[in-house]
C-alpha positions as a Markdown table, in Angstrom:
| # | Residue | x | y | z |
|---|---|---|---|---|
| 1 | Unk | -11.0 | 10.2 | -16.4 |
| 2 | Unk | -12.3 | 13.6 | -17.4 |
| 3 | Unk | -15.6 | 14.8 | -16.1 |
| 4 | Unk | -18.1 | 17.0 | -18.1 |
| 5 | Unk | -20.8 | 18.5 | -17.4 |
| 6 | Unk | -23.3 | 19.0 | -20.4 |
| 7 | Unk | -25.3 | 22.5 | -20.8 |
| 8 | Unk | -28.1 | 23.2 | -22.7 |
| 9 | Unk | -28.3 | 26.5 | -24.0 |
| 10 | Unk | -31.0 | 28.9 | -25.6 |
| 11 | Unk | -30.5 | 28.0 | -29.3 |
| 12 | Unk | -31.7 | 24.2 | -28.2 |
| 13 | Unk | -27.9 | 22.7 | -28.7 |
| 14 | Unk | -25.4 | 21.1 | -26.2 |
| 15 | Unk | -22.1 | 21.8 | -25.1 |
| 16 | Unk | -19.7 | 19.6 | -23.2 |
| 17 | Unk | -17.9 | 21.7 | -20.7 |
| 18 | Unk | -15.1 | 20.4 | -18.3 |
| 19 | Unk | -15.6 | 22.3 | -15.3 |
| 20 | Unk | -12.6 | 23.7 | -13.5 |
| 21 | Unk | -12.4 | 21.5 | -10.5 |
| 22 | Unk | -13.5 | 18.7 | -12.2 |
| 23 | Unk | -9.8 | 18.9 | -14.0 |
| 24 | Unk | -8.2 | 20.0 | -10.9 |
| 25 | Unk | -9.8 | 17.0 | -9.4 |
| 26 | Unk | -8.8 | 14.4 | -11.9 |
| 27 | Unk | -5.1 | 15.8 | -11.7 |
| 28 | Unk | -5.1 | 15.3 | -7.6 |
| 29 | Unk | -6.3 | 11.5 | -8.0 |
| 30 | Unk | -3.2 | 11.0 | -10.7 |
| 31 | Unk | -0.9 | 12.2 | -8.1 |
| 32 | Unk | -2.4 | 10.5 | -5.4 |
| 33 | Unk | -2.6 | 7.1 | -7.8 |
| 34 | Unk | 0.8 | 7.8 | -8.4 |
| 35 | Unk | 2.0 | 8.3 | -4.7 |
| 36 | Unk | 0.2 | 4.8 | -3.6 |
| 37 | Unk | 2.6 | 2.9 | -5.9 |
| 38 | Unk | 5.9 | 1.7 | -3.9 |
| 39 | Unk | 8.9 | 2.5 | -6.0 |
| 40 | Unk | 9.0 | -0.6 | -7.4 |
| 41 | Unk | 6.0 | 0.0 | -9.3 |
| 42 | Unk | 3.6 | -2.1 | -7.1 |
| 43 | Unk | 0.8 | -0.5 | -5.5 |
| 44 | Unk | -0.1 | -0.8 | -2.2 |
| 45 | Unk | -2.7 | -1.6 | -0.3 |
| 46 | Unk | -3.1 | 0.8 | 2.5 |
| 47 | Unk | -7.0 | 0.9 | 2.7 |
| 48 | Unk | -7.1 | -2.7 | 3.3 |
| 49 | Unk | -8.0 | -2.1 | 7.3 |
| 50 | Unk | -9.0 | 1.6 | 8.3 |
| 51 | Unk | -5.4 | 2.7 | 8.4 |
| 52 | Unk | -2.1 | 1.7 | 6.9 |
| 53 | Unk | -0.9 | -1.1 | 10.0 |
| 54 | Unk | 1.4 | -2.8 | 10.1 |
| 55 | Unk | 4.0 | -0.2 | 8.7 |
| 56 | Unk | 5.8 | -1.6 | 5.9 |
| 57 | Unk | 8.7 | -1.3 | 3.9 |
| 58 | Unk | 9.5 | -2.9 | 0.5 |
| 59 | Unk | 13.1 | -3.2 | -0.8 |
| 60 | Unk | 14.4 | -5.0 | -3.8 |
| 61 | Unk | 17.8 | -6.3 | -4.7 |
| 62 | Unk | 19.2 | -8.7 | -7.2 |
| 63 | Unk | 17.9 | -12.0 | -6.1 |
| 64 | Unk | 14.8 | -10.7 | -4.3 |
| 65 | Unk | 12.0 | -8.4 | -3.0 |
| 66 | Unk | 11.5 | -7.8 | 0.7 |
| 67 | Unk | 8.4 | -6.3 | 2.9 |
| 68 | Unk | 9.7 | -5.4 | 6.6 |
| 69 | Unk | 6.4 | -4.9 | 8.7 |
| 70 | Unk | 6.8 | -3.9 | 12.2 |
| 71 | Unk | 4.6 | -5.8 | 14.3 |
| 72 | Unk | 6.1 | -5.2 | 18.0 |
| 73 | Unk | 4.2 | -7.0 | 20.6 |
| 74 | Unk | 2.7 | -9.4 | 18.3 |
| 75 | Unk | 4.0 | -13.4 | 18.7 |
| 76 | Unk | 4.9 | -14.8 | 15.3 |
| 77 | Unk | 2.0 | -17.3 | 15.9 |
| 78 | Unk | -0.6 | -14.7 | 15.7 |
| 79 | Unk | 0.9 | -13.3 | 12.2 |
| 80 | Unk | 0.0 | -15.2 | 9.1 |
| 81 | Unk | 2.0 | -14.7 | 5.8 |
| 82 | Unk | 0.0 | -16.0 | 2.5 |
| 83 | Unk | 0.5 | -15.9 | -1.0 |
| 84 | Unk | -3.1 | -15.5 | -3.0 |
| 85 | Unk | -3.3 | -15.3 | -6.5 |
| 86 | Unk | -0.2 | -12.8 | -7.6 |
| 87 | Unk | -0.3 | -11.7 | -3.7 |
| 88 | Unk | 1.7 | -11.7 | -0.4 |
| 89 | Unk | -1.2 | -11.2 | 2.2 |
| 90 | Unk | -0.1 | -10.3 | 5.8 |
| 91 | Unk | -2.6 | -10.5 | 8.3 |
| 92 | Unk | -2.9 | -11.4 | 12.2 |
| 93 | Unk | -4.0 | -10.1 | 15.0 |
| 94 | Unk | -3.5 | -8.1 | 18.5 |
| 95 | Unk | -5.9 | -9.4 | 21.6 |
| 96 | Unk | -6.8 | -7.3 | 24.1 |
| 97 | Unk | -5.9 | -7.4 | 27.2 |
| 98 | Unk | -7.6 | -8.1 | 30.1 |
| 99 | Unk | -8.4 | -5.3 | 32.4 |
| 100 | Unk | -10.2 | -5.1 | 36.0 |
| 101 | Unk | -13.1 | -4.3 | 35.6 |
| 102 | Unk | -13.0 | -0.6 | 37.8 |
| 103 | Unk | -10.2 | 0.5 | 35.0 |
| 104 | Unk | -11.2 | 3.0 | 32.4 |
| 105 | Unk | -9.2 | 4.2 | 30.1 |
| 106 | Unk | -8.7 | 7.9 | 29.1 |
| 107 | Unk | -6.8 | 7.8 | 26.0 |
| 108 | Unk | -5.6 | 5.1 | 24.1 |
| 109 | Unk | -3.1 | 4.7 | 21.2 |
| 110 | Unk | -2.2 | 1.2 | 21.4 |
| 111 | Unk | -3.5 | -0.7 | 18.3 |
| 112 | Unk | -6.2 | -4.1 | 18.9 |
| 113 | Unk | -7.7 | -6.0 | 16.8 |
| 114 | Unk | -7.3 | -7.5 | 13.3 |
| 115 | Unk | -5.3 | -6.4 | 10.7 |
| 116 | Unk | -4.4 | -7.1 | 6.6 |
| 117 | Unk | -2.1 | -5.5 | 4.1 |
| 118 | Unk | -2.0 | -6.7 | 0.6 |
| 119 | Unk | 0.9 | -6.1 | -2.0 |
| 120 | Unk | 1.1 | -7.0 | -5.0 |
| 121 | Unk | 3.6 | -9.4 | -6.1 |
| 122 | Unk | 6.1 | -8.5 | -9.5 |
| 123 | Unk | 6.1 | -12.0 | -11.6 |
| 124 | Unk | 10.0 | -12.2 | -11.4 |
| 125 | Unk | 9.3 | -13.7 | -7.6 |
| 126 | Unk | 9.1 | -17.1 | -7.3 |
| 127 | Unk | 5.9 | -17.8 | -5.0 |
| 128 | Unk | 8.0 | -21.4 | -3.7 |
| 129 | Unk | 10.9 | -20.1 | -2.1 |
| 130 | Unk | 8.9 | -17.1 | -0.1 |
| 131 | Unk | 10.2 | -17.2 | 3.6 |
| 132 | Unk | 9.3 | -15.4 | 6.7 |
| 133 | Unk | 10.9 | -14.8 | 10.2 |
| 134 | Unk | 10.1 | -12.1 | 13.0 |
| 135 | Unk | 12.6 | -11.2 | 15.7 |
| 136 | Unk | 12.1 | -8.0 | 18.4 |
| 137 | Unk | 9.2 | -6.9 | 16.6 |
| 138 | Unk | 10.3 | -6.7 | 13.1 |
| 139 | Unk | 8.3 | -9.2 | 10.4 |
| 140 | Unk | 10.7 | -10.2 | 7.6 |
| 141 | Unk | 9.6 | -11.7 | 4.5 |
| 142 | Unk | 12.2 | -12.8 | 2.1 |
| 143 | Unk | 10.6 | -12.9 | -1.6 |
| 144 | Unk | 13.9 | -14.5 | -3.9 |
| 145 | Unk | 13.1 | -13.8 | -7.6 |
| 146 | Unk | 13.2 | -17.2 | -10.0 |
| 147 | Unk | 16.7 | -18.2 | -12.0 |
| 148 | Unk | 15.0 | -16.7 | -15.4 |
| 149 | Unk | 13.7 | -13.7 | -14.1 |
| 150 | Unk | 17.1 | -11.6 | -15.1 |
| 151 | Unk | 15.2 | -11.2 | -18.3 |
| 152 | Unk | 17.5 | -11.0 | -22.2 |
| 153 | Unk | 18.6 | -8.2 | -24.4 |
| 154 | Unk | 17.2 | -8.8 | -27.6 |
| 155 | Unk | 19.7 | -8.1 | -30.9 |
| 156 | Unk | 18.1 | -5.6 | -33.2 |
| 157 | Unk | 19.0 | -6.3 | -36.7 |
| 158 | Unk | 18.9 | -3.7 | -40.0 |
| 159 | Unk | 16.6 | -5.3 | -42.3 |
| 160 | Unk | 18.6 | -5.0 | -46.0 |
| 161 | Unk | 17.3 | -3.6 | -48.4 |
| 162 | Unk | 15.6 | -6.4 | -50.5 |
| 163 | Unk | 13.3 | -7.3 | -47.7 |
């Protein structure tokens, strides 16, 4: 999207000017659009919380697509996979934990709270056979693509000359 700024000059016309930084601008949030996209094509959602946590990775062979989110410290009953509407959602949560009540803290790095990534899901997966396992802290989700999803080559044909 280009922005313009409109000037009114002395003769009583208009003039649409693009100002400088408006282009320079419009460049940077291409770039940026194009950074947020896995290379798979599928963007991700890493304003869905305050920050990008979990970390993920997406991978994609063959048969499937599959997100790796490290969520160390986290018991697989607290992390909830989901498919919504073209989407694997992961989400859970860290609790706090309990502290006497003289403690205060003086820095703290260790992540609490709620948490949600989104990514959008490429219609070669096939939403029924999604599975998910977590072991020393690594979440694994396993997204197999369907039978049909291999796509065809289509035969291009010289139309003769009659036609």
């Amino acid at each position: 999207m280009t922005r313009r700024t409109i000037t009114r000059h002395n003769d009583g016309g208009t003039r649409a000017i693009t100002p400088p930084l408006g282009t320079l601008r419009d460049e940077l949030d291409t770039i940026f659009d194009r950074f947020m996209r896995s290379p798979l094509g599928l963007p991700i959602d890493v304003l869905g919380s305050s920050t990008a946590w979990p970390s993920l990775d997406v991978s994609e062979t063959k048969e499937a697509v599959k997100v790796t989110a490290e969520v160390p410290g986290i018991p697989a009953e607290n992390v909830q996979v989901e498919v919504e509407g073209g989407t694997l959602v992961i989400s859970g949560e860290v609790s706090e934990e309990k502290t006497s009540g003289d403690e205060h803290f003086h820095h703290v790095e260790r992540r609490r709270g709620e948490f949600r990534r989104v990514i959008a899901l490429p219609d070669t997966v096939d939403p029924e056979r999604i599975t998910a396992e977590a072991s020393d802290g690594v979440l694994t989700v396993t997204l197999p693509k369907r039978a049909d999803a291999g796509g065809r080559r289509i035969e291009v044909k010289p139309r003769s000359a009659g036609d």
